[in-house]
ZAFIDREN-647108 format. One record per residue (C-alpha): z, x, y; residue in one letter; residue number from 0. Coordinates in nm, 2 decimals. Each point is the difference from the previous one (the first is absolute). Example, Ala and Ser with C-alpha at 12.3 -4.5 7.8 and 13.67 -1.06 7.14 Angstrom:
% ZAFIDREN-647108
+--------+--------+--------+------+-----+
:     zz :     xx :     yy : code : pos :
+--------+--------+--------+------+-----+
:   0.78 :   1.23 :  -0.45 :    a :   0 :
:  -0.07 :   0.14 :   0.34 :    s :   1 :
+--------+--------+--------+------+-----+
% end
This chain:
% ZAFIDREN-647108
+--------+--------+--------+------+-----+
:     zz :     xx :     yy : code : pos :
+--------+--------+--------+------+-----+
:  -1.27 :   1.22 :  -2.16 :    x :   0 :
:   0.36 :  -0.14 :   0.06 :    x :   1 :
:   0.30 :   0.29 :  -0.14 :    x :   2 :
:   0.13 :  -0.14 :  -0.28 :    x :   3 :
:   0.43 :  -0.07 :   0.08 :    x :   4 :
:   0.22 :   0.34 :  -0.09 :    x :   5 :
:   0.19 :  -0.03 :  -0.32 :    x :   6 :
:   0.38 :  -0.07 :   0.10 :    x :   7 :
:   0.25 :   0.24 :   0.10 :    x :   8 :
:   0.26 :  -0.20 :   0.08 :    x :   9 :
:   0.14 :  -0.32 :  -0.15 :    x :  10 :
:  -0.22 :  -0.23 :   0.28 :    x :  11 :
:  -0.21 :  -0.25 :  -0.21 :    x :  12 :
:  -0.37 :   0.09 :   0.06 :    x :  13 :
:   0.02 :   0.38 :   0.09 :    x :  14 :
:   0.06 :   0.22 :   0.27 :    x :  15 :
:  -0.23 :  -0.11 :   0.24 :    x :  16 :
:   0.12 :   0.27 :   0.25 :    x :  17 :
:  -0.17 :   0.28 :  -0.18 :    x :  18 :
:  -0.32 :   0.15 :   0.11 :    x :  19 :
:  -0.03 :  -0.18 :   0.35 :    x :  20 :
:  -0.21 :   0.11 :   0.25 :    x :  21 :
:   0.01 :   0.11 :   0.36 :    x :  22 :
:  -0.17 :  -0.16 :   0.30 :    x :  23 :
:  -0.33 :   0.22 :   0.18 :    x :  24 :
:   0.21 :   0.28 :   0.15 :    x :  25 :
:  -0.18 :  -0.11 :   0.36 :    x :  26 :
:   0.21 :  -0.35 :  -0.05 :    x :  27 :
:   0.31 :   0.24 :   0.20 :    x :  28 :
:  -0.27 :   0.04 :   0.30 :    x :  29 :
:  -0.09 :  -0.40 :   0.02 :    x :  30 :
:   0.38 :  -0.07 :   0.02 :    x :  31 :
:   0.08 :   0.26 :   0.24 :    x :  32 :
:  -0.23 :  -0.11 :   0.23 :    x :  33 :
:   0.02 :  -0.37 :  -0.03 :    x :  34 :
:   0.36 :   0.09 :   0.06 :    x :  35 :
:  -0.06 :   0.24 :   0.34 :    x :  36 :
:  -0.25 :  -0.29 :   0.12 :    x :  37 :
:   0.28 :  -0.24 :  -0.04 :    x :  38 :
:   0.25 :   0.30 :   0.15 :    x :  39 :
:  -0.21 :   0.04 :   0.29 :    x :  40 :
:  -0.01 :  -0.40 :   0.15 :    x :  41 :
:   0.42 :   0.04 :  -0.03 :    x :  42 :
:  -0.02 :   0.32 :   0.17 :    x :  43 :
:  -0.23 :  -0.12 :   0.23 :    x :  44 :
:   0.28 :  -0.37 :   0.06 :    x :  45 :
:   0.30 :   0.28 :   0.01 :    x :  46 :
:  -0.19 :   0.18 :   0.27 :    x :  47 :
:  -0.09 :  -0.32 :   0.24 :    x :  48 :
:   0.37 :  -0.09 :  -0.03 :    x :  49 :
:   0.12 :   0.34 :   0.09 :    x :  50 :
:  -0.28 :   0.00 :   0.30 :    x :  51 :
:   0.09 :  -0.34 :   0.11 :    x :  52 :
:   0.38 :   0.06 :  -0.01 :    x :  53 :
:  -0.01 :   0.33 :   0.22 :    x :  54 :
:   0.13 :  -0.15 :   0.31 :    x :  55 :
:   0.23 :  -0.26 :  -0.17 :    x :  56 :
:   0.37 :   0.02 :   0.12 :    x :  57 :
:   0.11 :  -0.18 :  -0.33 :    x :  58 :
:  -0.18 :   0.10 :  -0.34 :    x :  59 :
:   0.04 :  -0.12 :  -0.31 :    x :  60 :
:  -0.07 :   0.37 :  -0.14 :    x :  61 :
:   0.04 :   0.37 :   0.15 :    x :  62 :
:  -0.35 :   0.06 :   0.12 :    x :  63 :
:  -0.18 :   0.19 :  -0.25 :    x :  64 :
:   0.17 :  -0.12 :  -0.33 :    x :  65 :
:  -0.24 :  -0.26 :  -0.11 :    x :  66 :
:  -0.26 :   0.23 :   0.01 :    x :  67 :
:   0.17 :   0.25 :  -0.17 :    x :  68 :
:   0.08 :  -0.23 :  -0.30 :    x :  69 :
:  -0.37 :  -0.13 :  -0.03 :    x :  70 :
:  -0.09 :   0.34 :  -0.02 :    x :  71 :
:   0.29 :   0.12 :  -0.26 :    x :  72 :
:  -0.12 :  -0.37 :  -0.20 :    x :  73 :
:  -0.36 :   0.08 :   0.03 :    x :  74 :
:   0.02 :   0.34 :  -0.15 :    x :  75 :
:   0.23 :  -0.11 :  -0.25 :    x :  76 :
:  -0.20 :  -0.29 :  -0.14 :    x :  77 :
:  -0.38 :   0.17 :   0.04 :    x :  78 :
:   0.11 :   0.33 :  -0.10 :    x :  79 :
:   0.32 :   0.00 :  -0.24 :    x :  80 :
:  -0.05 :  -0.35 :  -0.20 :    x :  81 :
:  -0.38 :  -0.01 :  -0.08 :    x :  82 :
:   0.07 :   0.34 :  -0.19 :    x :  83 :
:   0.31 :  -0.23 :  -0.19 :    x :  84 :
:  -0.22 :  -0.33 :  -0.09 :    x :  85 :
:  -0.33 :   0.23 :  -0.11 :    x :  86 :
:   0.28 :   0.22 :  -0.17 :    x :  87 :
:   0.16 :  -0.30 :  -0.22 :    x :  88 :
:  -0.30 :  -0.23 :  -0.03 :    x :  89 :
:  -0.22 :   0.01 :  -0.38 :    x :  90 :
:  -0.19 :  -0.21 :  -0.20 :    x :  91 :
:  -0.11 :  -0.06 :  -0.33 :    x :  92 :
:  -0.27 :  -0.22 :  -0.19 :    x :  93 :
:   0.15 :  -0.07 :  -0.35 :    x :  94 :
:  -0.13 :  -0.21 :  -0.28 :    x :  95 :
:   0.07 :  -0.35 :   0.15 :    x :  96 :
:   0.19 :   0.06 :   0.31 :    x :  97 :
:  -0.01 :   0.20 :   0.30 :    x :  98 :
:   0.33 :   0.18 :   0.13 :    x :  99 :
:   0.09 :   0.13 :   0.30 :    x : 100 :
:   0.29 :   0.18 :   0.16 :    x : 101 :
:   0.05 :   0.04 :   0.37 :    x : 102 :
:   0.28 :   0.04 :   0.21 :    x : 103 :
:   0.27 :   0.29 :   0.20 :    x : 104 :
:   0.32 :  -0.19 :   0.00 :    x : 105 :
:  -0.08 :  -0.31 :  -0.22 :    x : 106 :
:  -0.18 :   0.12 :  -0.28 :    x : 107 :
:  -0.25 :  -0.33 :  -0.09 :    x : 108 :
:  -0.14 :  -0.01 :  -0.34 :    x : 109 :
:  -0.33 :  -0.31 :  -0.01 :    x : 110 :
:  -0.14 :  -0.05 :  -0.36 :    x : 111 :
:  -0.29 :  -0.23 :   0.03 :    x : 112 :
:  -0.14 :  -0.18 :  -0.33 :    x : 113 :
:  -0.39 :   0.08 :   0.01 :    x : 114 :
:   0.00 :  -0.37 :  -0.10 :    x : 115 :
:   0.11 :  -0.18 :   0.32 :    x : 116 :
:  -0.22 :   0.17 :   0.24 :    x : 117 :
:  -0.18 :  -0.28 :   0.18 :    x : 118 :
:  -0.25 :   0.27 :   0.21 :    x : 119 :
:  -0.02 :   0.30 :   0.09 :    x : 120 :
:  -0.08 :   0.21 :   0.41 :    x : 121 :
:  -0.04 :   0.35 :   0.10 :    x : 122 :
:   0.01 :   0.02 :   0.37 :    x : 123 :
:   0.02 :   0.25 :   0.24 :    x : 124 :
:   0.11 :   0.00 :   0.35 :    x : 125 :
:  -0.15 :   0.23 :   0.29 :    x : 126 :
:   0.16 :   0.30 :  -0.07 :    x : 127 :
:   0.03 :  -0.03 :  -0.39 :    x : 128 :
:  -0.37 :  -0.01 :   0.08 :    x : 129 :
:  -0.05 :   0.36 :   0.16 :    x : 130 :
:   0.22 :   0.12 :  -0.32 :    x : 131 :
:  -0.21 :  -0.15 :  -0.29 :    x : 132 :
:   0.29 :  -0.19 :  -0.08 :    x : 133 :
:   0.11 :  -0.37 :  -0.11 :    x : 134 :
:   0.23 :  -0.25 :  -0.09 :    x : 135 :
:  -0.02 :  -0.23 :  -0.32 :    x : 136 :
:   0.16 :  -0.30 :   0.03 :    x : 137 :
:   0.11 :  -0.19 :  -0.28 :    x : 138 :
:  -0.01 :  -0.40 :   0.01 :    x : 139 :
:   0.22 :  -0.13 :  -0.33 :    x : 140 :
:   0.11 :  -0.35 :  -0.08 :    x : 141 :
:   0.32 :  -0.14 :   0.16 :    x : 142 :
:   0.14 :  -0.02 :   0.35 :    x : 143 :
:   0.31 :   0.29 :   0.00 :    x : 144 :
:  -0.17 :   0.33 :   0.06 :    x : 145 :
:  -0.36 :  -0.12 :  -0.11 :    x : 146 :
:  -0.21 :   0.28 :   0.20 :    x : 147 :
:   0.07 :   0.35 :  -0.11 :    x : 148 :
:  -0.12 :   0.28 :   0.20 :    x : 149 :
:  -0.11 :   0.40 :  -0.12 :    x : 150 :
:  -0.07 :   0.18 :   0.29 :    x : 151 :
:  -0.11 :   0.31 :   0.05 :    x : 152 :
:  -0.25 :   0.06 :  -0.28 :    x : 153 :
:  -0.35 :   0.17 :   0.04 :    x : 154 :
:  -0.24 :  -0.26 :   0.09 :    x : 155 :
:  -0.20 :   0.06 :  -0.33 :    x : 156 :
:   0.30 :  -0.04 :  -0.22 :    x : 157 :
:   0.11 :  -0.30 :   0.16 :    x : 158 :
:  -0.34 :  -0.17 :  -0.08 :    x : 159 :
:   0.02 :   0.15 :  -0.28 :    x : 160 :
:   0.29 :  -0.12 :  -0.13 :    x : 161 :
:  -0.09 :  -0.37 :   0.16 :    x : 162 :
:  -0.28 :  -0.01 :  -0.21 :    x : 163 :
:   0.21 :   0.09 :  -0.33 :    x : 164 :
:   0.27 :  -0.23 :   0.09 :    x : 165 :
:  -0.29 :  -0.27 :   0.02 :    x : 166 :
:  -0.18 :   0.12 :  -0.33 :    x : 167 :
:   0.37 :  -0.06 :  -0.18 :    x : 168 :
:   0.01 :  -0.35 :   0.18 :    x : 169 :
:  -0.34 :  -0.08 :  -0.10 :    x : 170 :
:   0.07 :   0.13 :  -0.40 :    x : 171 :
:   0.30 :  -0.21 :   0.02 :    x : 172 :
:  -0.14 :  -0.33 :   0.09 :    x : 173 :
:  -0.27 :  -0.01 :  -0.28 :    x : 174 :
+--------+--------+--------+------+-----+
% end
């Protein structure tokens, strides 16, 4: 059953939506880091044919050995460092009539969807989500600006799960 919206704290109309919102599947950190080493490893890879093919160049545009050295500081910082940021700032939260989320390390992003202008409703999951039991719910609402909202990282259960009561409130709604 959808959680009925926190009595307010503060002086925002409707309630503190932030309370009680919940984190992604822990294994969410592991998807990202190695989406993110995956992605590490083709610049690695482009670093080291530059290096390789600029060996016996009188005139480079870098020392030989810098461009590798950077895709392998960038690779480490963005498949090691950051996933442990996004998993660490991202929750959720299935109110009454909206669903809320909050994402983001240096631009915090607050989304508040009204249950009411959901058009449909995925879950999807790409190869390695797959191997992890995890998913994505994607959230198609009414308007142009910012009309699909994504929840990665949830347990592939949960995010069918909460699909299906997403679709039950669309469903009540409409009779």
């Amino acid at each position: 059953m959808l959680e009925p919206v926190m009595p307010q704290t503060t002086s925002t109309p409707g309630g503190d939506l932030t309370t009680a919102l919940k984190p992604l599947h822990p294994s969410a950190r592991t998807v990202w880091m190695i989406k993110m080493m995956l992605f590490g490893s083709i610049l690695i890879l482009l670093a080291l044919v530059y290096d390789v093919t600029s060996i016996f160049r009188d005139e480079r545009l870098l020392p030989l050995g810098l461009a590798t050295g950077v895709a392998i500081v960038i690779t480490v910082l963005f498949g090691v460092v950051f996933p442990r940021l996004w998993y660490r700032f991202w929750r959720y939260a299935l109110r009454d009539e909206v669903l809320f989320l909050e994402r983001g390390v240096f631009n915090r992003v607050r989304t508040v969807v009204p249950l009411r202008r959901i058009q449909h409703l995925d879950v999807s999951q790409d190869i390695i989500e797959r191997e992890f039991d995890l998913g994505k719910l994607i959230v198609h609402t009414a308007g142009t600006r910012s009309s699909d909202v994504v929840l990665p990282g949830l347990d592939f259960e949960e995010a069918e799960r909460l699909r299906d009561e997403l679709k039950n409130f669309i469903l009540e709604d409409t009779i």
